[in-house]
TIVOMI-885237 format. One record per residue: x, y, z of N, C-alpha, C, CB in turn. Coordinates in pm, whole numbers, plus 32768, in hexadecimal, padded with zeros to 4 digits. Each point is the difference from the previous one (the first is absolute). Glycine has a CB too. Example, Ala and Ser with C-alpha at 12.3 -4.5 7.8 and 13.67 -1.06 7.14 Angstrom:
# TIVOMI-885237
85277DC7830C7FA780778000805A807880007F437F8B807D/809A80DE7F3B8052807780067FB3806D804980767FC17F29/
//
This chain:
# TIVOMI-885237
69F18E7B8E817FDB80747FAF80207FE77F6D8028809880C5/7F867F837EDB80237FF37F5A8075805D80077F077FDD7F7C/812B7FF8802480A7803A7FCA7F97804D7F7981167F088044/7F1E81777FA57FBD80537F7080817FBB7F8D7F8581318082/80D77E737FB080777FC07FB37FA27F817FBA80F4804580BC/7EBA7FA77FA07FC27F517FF27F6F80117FB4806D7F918106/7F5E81007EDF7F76800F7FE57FED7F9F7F567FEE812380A6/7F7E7EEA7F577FD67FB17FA4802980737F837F327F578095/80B680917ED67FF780377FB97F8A80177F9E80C77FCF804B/7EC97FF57FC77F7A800C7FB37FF580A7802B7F777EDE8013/800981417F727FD4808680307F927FE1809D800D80727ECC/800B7FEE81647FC78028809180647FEA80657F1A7FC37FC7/8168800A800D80447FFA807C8093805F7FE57F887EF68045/80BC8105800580BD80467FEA80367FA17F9380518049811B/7FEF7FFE7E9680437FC27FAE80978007802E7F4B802D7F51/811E7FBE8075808B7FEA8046804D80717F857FF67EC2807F/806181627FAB803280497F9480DA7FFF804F7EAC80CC7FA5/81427F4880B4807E7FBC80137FF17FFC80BC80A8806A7EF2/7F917F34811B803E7FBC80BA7FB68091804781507F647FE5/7E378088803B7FE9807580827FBA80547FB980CE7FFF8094/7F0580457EF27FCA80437FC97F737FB57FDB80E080777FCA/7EAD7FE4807E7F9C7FDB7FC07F9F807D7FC080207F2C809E/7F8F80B57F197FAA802F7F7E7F817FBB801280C2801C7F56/7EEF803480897F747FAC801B7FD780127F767FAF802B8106/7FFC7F777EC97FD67FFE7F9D7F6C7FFC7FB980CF7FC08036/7F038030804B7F74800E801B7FA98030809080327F577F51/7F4A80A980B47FC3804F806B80507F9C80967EDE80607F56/80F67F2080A780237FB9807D80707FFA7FFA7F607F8E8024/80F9807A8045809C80087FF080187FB48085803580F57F70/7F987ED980E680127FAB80587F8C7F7F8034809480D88029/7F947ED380387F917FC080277F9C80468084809B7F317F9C/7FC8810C80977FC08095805B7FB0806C7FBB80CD7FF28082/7EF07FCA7F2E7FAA8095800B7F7B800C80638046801A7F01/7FA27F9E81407FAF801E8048801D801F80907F9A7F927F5E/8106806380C780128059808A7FC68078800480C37FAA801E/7F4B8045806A7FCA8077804280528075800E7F867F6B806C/806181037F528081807F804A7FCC800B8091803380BA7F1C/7F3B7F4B80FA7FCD803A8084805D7FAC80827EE780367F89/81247F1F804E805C7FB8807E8068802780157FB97F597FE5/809D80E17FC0807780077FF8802380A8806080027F477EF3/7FAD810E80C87FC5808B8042800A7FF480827F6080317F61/803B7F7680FA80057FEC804E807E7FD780897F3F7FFE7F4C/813D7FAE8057805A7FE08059803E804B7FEB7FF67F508020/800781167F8F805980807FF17FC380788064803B7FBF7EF2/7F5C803781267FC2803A80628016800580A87F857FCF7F3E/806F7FA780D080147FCC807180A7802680347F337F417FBA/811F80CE7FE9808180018036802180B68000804F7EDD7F95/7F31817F8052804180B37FF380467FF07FAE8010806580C7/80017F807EC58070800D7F917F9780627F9480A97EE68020/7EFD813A800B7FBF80827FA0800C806C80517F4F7F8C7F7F/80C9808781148017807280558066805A7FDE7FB27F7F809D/804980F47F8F809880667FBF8032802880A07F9B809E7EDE/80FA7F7780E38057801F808B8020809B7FD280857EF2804C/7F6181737FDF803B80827FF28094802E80037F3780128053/810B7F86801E805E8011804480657FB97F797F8C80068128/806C7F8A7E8C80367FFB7FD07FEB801B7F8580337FA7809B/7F7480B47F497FBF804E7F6A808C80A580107E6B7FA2800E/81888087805E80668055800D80727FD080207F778083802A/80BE7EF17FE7806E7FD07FF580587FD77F617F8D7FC480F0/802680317EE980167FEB7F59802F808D7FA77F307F3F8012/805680FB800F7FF680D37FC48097803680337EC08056804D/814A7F68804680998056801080607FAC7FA97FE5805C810A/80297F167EE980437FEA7F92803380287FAB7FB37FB78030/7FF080557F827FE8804F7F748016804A80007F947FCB7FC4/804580B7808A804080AE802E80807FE57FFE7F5B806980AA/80DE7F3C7FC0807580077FF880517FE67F5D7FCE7FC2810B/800B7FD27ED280647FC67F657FBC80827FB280117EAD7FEB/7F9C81947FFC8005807F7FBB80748080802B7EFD7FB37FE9/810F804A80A3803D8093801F80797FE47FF17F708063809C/80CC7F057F7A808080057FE68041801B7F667FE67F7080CC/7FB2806A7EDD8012801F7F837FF180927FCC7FC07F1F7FF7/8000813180737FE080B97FEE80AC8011803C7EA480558055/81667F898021808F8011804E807C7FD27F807F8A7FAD8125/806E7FF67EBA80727FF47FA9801480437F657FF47F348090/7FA280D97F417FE180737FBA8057809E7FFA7F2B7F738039/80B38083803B803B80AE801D805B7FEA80297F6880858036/80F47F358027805C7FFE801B80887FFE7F8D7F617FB080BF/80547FE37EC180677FBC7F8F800880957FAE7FAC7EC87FE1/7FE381808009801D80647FA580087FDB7F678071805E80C3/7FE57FDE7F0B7FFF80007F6780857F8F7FDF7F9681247FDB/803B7E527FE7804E7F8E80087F8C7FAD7FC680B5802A80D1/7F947F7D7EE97FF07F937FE07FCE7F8D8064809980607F67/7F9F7FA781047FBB7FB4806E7F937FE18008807080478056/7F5A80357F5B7F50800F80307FB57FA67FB17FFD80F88032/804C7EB37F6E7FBA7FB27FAF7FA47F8F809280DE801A7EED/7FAA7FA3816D7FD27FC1808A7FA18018803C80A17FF3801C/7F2F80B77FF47FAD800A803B7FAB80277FD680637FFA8071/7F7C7FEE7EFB7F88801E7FA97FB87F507FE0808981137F79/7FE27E9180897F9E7F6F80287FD37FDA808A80797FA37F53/7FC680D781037FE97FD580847F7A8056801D810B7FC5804B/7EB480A07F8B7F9D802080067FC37FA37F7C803B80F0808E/7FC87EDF7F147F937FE07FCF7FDB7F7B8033802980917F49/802B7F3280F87FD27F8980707FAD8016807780C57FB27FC8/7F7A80F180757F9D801680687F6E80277FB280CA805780B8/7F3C7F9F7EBF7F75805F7FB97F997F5F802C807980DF7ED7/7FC17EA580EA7FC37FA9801D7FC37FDC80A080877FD67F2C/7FDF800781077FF0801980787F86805F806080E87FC87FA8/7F1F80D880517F8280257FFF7F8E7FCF7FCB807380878015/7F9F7F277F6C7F83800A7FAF7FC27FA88048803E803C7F20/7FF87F6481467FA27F8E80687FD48037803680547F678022/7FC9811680357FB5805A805B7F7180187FE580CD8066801C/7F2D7FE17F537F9580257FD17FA57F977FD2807680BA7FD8/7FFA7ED180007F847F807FDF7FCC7FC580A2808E7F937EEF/7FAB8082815D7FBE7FD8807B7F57804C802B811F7FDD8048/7F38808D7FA17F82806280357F7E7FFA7F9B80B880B2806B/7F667F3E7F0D7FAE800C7FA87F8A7F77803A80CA80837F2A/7F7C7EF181017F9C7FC080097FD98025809A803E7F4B7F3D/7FDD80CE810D7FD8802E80A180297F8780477F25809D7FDE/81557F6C800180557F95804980848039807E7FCB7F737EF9/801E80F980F18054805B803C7FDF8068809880357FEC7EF2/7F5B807480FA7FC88025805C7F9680168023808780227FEE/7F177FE8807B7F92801E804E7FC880557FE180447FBB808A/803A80E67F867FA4807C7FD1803080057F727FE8809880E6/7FB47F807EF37FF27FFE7F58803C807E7FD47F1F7F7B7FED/80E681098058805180678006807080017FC77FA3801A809D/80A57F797FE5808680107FE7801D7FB17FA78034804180BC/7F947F647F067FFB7FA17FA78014804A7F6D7F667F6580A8/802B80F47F58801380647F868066803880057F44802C7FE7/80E8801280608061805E803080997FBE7FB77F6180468105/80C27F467F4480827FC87FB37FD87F9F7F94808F801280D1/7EEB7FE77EF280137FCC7F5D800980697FB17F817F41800E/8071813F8002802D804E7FBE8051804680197F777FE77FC6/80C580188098808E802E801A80797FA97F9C7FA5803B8113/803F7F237F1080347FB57FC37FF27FD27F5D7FFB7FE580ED/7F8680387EEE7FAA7FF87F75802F80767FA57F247F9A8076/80E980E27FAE7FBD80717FB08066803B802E7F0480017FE7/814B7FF1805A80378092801C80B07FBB800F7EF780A780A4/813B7EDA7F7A805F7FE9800280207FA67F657FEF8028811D/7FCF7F997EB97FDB7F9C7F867FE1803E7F897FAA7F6B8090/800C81047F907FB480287F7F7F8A7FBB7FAB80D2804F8001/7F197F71806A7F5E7F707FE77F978063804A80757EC08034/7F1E811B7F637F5F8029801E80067FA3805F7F75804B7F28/80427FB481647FF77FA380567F477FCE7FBB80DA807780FC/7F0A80107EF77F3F7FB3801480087FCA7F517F3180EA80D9/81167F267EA07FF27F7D7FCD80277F9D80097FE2805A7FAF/80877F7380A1803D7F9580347FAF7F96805680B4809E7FF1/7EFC7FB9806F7FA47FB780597F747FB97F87804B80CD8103/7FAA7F7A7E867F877FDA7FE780327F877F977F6880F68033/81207F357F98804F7F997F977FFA7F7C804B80B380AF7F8F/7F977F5D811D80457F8980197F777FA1802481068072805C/7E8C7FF17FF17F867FB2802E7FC67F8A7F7C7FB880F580AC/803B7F677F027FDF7FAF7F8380367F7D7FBE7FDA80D07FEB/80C47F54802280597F7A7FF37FFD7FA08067808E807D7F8E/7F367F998104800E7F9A807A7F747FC17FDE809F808880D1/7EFA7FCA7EE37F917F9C7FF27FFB7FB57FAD7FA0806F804B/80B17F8C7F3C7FFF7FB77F9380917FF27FAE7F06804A8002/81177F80807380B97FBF7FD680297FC27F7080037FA880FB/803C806F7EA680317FB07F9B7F6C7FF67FA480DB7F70809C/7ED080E57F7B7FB980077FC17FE180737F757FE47F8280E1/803B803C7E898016805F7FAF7FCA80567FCB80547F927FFC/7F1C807380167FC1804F80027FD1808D805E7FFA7F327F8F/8037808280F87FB9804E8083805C801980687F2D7F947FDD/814680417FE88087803F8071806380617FBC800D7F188081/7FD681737FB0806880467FB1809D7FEC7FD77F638078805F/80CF7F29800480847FEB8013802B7FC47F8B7FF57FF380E8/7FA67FC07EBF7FEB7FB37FAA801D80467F867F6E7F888087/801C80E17F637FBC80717FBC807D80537FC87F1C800880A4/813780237FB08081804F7FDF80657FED7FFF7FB2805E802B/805D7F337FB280907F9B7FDE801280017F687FDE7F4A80CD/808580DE7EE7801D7FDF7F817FF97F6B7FD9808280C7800E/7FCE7EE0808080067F85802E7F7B7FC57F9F807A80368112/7F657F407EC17F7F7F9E802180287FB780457F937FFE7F5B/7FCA7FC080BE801D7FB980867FBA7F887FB7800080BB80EF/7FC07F607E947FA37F937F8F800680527F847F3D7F8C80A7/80DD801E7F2780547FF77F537F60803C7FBA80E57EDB7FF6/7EA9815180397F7D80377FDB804180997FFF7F317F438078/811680D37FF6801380A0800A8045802A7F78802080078112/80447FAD7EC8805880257FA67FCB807E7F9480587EFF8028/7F3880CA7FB37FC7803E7F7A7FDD80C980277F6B7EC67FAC/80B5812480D87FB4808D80218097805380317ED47F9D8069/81AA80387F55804980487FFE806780317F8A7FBC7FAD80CC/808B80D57F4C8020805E7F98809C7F7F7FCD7F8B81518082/80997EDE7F1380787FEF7FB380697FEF80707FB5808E7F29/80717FE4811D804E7FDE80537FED7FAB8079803980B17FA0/7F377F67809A7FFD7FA98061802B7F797FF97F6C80868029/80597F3C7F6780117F8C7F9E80B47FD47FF97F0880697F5E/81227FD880A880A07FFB7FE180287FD78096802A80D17F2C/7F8F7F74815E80077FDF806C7FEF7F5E80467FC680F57FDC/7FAE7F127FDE7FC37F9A8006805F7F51800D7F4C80CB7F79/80A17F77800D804D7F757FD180957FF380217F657FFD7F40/80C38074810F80A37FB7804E7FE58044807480D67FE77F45/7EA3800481287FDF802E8095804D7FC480447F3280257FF5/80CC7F46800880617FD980888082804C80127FAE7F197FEA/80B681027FC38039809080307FD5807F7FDA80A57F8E8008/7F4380777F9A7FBF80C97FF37FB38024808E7FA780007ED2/80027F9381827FA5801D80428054802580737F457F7A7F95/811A8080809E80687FF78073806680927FF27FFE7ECD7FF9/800A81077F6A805280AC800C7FBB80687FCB80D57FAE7FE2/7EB0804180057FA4807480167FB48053806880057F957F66/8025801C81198005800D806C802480888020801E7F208009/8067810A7FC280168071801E7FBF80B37FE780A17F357FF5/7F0080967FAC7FA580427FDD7F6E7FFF805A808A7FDA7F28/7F627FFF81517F807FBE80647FE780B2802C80577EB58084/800B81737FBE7FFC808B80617FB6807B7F8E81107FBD80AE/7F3080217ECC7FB480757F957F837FDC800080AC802C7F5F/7F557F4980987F7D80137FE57F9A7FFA809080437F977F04/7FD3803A81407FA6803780867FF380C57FEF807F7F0180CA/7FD881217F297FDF80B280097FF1803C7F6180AF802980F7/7F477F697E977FA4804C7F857F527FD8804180D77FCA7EF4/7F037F9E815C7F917FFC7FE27FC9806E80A080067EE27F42/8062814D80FA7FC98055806D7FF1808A7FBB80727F7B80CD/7FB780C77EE37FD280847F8E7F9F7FCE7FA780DF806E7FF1/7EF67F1F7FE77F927FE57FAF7F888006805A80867F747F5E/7F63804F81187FB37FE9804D7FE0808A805E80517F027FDE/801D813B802F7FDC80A3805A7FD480467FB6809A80188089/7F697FE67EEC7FDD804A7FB37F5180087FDF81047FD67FBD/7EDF7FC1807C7F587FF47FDD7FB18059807D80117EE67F88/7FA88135807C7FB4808280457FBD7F9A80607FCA80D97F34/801E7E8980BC7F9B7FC2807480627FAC80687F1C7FDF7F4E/816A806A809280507FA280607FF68022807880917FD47F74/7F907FD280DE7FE2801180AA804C805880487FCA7F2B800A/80368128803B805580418033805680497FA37FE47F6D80AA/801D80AA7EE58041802C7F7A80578048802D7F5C7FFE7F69/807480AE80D880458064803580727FCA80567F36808C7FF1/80A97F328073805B7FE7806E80967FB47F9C7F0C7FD180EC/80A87FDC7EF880767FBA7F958049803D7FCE7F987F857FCA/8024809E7FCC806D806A7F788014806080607F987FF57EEF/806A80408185808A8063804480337FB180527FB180E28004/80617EB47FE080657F94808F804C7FF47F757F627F4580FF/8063806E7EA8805D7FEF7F79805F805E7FC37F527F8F7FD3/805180E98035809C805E7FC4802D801C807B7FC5808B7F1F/80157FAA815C8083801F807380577F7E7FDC7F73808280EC/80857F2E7F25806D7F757FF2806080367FBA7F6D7F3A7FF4/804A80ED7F57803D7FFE7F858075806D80347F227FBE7F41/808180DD80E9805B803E801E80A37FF280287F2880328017/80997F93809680757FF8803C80777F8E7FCE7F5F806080B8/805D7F317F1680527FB57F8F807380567FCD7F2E7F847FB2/809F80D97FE3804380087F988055805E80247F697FB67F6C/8056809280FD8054807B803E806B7FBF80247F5980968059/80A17F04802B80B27FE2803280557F9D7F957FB28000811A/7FE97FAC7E7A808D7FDC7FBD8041806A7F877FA97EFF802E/800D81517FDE807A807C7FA77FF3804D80587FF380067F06/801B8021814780408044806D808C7FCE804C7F1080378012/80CE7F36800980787FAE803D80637FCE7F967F677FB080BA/805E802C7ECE806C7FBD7FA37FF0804E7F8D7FFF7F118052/807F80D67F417FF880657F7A7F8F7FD87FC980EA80237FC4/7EE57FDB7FA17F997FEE7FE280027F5E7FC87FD981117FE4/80B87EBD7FEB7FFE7F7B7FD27FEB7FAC8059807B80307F6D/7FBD7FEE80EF800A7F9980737F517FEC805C813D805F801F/7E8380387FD17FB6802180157F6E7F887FC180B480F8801C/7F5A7F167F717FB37FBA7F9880077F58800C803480D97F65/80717EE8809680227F9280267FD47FC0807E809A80477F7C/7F42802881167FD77FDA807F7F8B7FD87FC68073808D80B1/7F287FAC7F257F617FF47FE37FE77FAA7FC57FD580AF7FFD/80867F127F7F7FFD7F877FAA80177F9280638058806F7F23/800F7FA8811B80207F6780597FA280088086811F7FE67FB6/7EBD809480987FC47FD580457F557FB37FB280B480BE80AE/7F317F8C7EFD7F7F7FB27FB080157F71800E7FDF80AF7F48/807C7F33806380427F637FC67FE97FB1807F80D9804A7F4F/7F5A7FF58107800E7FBE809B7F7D7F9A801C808080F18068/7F3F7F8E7FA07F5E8000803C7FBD7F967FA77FE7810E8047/80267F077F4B7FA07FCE7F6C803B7F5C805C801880E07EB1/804B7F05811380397F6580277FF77FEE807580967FEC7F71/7F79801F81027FC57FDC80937F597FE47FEB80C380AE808E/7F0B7FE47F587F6F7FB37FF87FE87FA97FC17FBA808F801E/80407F6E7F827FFD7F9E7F747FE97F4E804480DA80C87F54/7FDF7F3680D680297F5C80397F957FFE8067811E7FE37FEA/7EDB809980697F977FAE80757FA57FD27FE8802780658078/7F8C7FD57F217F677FDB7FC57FCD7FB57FB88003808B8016/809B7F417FA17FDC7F8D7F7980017FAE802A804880347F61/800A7F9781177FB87F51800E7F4E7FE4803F81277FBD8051/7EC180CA7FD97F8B7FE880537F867F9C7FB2803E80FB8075/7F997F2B7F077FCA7F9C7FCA80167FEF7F457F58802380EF/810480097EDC80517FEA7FA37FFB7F767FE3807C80B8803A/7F317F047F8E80377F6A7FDD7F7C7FB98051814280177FFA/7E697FFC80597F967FE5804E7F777FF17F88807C809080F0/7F257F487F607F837FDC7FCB7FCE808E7FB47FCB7F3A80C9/803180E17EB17FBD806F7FC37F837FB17FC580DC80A47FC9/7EAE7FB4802E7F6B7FEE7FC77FE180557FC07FB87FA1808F/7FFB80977F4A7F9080557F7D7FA87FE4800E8056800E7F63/7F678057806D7F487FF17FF57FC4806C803B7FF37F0F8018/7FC981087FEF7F93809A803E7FDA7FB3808C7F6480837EF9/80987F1181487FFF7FD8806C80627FB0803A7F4480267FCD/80D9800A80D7805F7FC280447FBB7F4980168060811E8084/7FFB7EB17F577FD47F3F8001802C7FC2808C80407FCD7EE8/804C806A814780167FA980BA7F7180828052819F7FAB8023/7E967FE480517FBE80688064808B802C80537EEB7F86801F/80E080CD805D806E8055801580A07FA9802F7F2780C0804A/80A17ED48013807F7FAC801380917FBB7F8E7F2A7FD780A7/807B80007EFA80507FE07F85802A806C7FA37F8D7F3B800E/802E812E7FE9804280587FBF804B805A80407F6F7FDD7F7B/80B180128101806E803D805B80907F9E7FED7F33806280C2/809C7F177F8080767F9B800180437FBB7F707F867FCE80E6/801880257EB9803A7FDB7F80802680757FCC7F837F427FD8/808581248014805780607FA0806F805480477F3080167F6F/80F77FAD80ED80448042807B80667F9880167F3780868073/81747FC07F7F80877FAD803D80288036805C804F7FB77F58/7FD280128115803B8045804480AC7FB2801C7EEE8065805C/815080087FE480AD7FF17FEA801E7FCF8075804580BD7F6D/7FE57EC580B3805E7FC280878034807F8067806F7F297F55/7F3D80FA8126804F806C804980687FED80437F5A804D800C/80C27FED80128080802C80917FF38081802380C17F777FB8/7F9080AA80697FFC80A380408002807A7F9A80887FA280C6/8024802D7EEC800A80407F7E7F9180317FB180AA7F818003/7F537FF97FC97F717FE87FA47F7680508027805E7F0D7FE6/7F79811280AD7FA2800D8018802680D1801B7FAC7EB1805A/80BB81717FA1801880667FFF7FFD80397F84805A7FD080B4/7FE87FF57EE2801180237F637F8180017FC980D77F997FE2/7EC4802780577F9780007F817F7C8040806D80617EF87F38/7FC1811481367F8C807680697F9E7F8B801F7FF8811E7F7B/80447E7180957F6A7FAF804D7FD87FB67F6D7F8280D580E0/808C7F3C7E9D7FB77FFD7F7F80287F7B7FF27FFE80EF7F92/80647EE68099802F7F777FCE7F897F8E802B8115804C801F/7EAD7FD2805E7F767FA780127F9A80387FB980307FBA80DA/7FDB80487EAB7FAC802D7F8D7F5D7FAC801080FF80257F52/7F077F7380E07F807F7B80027FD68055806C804B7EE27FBB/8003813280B27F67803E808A801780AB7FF280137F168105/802E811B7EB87FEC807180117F9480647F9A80E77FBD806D/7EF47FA07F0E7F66801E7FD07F987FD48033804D80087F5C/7FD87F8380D47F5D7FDF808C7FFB80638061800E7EFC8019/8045811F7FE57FF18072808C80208072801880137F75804C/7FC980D97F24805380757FFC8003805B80527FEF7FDD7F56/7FBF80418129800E8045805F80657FE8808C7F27801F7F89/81117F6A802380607FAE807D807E804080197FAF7F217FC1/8075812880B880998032800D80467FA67FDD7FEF808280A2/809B7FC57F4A804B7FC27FA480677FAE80987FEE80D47EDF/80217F18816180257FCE80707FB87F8D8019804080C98046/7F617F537FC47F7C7F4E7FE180187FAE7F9B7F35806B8032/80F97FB67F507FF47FB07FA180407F9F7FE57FC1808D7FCF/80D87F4F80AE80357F687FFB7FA47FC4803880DF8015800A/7EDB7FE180567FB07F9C803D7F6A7FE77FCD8094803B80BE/7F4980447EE97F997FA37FA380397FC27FBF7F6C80727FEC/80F17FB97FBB805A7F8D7F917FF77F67804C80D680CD7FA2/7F1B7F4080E380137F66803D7F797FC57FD880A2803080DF/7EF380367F617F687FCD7FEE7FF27FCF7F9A7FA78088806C/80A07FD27F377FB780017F6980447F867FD57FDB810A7FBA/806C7EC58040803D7F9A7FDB7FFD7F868018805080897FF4/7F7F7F6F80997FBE7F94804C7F6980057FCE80A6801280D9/7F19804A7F017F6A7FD87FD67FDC80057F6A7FBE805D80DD/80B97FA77EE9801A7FD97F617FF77FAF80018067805F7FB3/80027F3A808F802C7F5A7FEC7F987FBC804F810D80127FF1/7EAB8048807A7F697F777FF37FBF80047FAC7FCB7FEF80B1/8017807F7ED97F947FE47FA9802480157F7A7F6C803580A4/81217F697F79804980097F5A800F807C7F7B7FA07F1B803A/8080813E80257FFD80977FB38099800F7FE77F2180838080/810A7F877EEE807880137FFF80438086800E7FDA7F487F93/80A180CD80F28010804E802D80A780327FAA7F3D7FAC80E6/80E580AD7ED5808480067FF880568077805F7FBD7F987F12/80AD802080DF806880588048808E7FD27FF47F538037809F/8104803B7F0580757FD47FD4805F804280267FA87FB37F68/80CF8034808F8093804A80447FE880717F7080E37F0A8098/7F7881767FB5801C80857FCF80367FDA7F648042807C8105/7FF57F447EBE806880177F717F797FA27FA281657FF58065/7E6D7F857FEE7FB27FB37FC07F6680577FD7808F7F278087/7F5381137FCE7F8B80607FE6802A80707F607FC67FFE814C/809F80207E988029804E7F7C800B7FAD7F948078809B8074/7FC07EE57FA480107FA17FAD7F557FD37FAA80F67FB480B9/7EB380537FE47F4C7FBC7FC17FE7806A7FBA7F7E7F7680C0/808F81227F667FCB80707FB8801B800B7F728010806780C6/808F7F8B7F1680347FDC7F757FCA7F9C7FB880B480448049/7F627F5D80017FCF7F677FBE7F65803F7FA180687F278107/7F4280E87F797F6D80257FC87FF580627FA07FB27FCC80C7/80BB80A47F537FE7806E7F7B80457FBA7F76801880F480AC/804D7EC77F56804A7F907FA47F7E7FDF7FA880CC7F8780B6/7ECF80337F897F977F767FF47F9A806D7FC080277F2980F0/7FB3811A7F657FA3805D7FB4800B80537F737FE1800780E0/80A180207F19801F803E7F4E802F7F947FE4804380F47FEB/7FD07E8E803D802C7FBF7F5B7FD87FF27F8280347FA98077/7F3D805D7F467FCB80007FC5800880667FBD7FB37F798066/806781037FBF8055807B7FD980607FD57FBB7FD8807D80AF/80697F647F5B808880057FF97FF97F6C7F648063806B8162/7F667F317EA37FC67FC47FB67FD380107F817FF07FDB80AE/7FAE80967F6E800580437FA18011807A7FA27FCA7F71805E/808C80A980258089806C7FAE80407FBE7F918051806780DA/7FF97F1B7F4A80507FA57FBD7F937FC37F67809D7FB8811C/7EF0804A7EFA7FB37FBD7F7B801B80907F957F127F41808F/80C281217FA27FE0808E7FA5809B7FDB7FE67F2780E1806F/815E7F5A7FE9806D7FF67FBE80407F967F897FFD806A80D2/
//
């Protein structure tokens, strides 16, 4: 299998930017571009790894019920204390946590009846989170079709972050100040992720053609309600205020780490047209994180980031043993596949945001 360590550096192929990090630099980015997704489809087929298990779709949900109620249970029990700081990161971990639920269901990876499917993405979306579920579904669809793509992937689109030193020019004074010291600003801005998921869910409810609008904006404020009701009800008002800050903070940084290695540092393109076809622009802009159990619990299945964009309808229980497929039918047709341990995956994300503002920063130092 090509190493993305060993790639060539002319334009059309990966360029190197440090040990394991690759960047594409042009349309062809491998000698695979002419695999087949359909073969590969196929042995993923053959083995039911696109089939759904119910049994363990409600094995997961009680999970999650559970790591939420214990955090309602300890809540009330602690009362008015400082304690509660504990169990204000301990719900904004379970906030993440849910939020797989709803990303399951959103792609129909989850259940049969579509009912109940609705039923707990907005239970879990809208009413425990304070997330629009139906802009989320139309945000995330959009980003699974056109990964790292800067024009045509929102994920891209609403990052202060660049991802190409082109974006720069299209941001404010301050962003600019961001910019140019992202590899950390970008990490501890993190804690700011949860505001902004529920400013762009009041921007978006607010438009009259949103989907389900009604249902939403009253799942959204019952939430708000009962929110605000038990932490000044249960705690004074400082402590009160401090729960909501840290549980935010919580949430913002859990999501954040899970999502930035996914393709942070991967193959980005431009242009008004997508240039891979679907196989390469799944597997080249896509890392996925060395599993184990841990690992595969902390990040909801996400850490097989490579098959869980080929296959986004794939339960999340399937997705070690495509990781096998997928990996085995990379290295016959020389497709470079990455996949790095948990600390090294933060390290490529930095590195690449490093690499990308330098030139920033460059010429910060000329003007000064």
């Amino acid at each position: 299998m090509q190493s993305p360590n060993n790639t060539e550096t002319e334009t059309g192929t990966v360029r190197q930017l440090d040990p394991g990090l690759a960047v594409a630099t042009g349309e062809l980015s491998s000698k695979g571009a002419s695999a087949s997704f359909a073969e590969l489809l196929k042995r993923v087929k053959a083995e039911g790894l696109l089939d759904l298990d119910t049994r363990y779709d409600y094995r997961r949900l009680a999970l999650n019920m559970s790591l939420i109620l214990a955090g309602f249970v300890a809540f009330f029990l602690i009362g008015e204390s400082w304690w509660q700081m504990l169990v204000a990161v301990w719900m904004g971990l379970c906030g993440v946590q849910s939020a797989y639920m709803w990303h399951e269901v959103g792609h129909k990876a989850m259940f049969r009846d579509k009912k109940v499917g609705t039923l707990v993405a907005y239970f879990h979306a809208n009413f425990f989170s304070g997330v629009s579920y139906a802009w989320w579904v139309n945000h995330h669809n959009r980003h699974h079709s056109h990964p790292n793509h800067i024009s045509l992937d929102p994920d891209i689109g609403r990052r202060t972050a660049i991802f190409d030193i082109k974006q720069y020019a299209t941001r404010t004074p301050v962003q600019r100040f961001i910019v140019r010291h992202q590899r950390v600003l970008f990490f501890l801005l993190l804690v700011l992720e949860g505001y902004k998921m529920e400013k762009t869910t009041v921007k978006e409810l607010a438009k009259s053609d949103s989907k389900h609008r009604h249902l939403e904006i009253a799942l959204v404020v019952l939430r708000t309600a009962v929110y605000l009701t038990a932490v000044f009800t249960v705690l004074t008002p400082l402590q009160a205020v401090a729960f909501i800050l840290v549980q935010h903070a919580a949430l913002g940084v859990y999501f954040g780490l899970m999502f930035a290695p996914n393709h942070k540092g991967m193959e980005v393109r431009d242009g008004e047209k997508e240039t891979l076809d679907w196989l390469e622009r799944q597997v080249l802009t896509s890392r996925n994180i060395r599993p184990n159990w841990w690992i595969d619990f902390l990040y909801g299945g996400l850490n097989y980031q490579v098959e869980h964009h080929l296959f986004p309808a794939m339960p999340q229980r399937n997705l070690a043993r495509a990781r096998e497929l997928t990996r085995e039918y990379c290295a016959e047709r020389d497709i470079p596949y990455v996949e790095v341990g948990f600390w090294e995956s933060y390290r490529q994300v930095a590195t690449f945001l490093h690499e990308v503002s330098e030139p920033t920063r460059q010429k910060q130092k000329a003007v000064a």
